[in-house]
C-alpha positions as CSV (number, residue, x, y, z in Angstrom):
1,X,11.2,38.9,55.8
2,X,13.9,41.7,55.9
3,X,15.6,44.4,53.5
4,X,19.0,45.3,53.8
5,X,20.6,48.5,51.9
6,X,23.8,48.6,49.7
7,X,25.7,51.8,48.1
8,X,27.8,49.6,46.7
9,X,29.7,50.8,43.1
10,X,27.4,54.1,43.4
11,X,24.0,51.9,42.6
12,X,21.3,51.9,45.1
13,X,19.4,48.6,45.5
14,X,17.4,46.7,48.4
15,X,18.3,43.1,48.9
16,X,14.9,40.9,50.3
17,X,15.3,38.6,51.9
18,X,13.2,36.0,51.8
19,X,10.4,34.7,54.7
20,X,10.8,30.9,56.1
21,X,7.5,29.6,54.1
22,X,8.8,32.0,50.9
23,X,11.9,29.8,50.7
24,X,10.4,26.4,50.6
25,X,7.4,27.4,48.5
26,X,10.8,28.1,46.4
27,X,12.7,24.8,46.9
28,X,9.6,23.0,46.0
29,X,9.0,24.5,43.0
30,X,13.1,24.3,42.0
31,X,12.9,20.4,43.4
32,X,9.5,19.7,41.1
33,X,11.0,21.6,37.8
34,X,14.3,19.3,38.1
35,X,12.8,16.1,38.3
36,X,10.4,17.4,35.2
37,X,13.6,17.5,33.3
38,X,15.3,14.7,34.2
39,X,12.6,12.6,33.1
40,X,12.7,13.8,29.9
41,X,16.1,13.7,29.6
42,X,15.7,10.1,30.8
43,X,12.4,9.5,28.4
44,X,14.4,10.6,25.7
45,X,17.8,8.1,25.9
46,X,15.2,5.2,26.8
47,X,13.2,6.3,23.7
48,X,16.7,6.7,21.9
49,X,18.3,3.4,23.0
50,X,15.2,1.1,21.9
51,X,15.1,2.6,18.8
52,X,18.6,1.9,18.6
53,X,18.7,-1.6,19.6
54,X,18.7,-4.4,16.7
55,X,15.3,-5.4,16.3
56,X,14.1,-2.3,17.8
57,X,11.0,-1.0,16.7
58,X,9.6,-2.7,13.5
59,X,6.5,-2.0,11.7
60,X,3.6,-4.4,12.5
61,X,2.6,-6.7,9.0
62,X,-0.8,-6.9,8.8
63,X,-2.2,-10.5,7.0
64,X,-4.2,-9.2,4.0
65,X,-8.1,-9.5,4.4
66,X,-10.3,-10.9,1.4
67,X,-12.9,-7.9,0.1
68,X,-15.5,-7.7,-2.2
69,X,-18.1,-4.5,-2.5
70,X,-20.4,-3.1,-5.4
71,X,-22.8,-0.3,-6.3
72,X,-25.3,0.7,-8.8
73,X,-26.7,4.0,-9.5
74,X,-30.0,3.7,-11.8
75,X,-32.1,7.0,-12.0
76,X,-33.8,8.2,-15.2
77,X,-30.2,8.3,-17.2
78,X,-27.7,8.5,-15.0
79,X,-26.4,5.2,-14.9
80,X,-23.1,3.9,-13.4
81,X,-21.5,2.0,-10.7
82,X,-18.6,-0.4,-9.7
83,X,-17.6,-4.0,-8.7
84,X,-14.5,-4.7,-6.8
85,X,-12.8,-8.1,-5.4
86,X,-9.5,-8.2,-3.8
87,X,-7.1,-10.2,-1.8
88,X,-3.9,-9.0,-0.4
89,X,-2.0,-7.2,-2.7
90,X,-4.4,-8.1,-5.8
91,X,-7.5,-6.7,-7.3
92,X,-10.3,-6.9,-9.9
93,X,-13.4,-5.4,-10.8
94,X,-15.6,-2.8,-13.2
95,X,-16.9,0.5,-13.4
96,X,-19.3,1.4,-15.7
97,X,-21.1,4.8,-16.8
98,X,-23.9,5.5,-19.5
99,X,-22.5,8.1,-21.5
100,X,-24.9,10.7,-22.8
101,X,-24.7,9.6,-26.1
102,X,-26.6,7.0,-25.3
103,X,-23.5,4.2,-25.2
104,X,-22.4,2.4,-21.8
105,X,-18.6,2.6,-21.5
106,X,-17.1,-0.2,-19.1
107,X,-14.1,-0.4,-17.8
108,X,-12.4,-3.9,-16.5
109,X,-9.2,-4.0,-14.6
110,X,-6.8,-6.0,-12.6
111,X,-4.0,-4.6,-10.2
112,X,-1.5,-6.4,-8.6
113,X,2.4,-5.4,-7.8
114,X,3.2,-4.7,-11.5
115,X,0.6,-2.3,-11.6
116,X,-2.9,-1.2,-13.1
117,X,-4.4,-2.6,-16.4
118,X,-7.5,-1.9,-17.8
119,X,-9.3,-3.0,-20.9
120,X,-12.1,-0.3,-21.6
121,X,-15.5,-1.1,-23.8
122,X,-18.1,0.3,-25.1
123,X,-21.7,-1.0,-25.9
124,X,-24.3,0.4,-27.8
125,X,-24.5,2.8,-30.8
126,X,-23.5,6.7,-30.3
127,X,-26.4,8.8,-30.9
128,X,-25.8,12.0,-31.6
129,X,-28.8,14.8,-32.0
130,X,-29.0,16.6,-35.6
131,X,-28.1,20.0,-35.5
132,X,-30.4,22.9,-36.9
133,X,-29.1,26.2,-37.0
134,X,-31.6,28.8,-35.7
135,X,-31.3,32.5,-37.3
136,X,-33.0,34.1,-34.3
137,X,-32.4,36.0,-31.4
């Protein structure tokens, strides 16, 4: 390692030069970051030219799978649930909840590709409670 002087344009500043094992610690480093880059530089046009190319990447099509599930919730008066069958792009099923006055509203429906359609029901008789004003506090 050695320094050398310079009074060059009126600036002082020391030059160091660098030891022996300084220098390749340095050309390693330089030789390590280069090949970093160009492999992502070469990632990037092999990424770049597959996308590129016909019949490149396509999205995978997945054959539709058959399904059929169903639940019922019965505690005290809450009372609800849900059946559901579908294959592919298709459904059908229910849902149904006991409303609290006292009626079951059920909901069929069928989906497919022209959309959602429902035919909604009710059974039973509303049941309302009679009101009696109070004239307390």
């Amino acid at each position: 390692m050695g320094e050398a002087d310079n009074w060059g344009s009126g600036w002082r500043y020391k030059v160091r030069f660098l030891a022996k094992d300084e220098t390749v610690i340095v050309h390693h480093l330089c030789t390590a970051l280069l090949n970093m880059f160009a492999s992502v530089v070469l990632m990037s046009i092999l990424v770049a030219a597959g996308v590129a190319l016909p019949g490149g990447y396509q999205q995978p099509s997945y054959a539709p799978i058959p399904y059929n599930f169903n639940y019922d919730v019965n505690a005290g008066a809450t009372n609800f649930g849900q059946q559901e069958s579908g294959n592919g792009g298709n459904a059908k099923g229910s849902y149904w909840v006991q409303l609290p006055d006292g009626r079951l509203e059920r909901v069929d429906y069928w989906a497919d590709g022209s959309g959602y359609h429902a035919t909604v029901s009710f059974q039973g008789t509303a049941k309302h409670p009679s009101y009696a004003p109070s004239y307390g506090y």
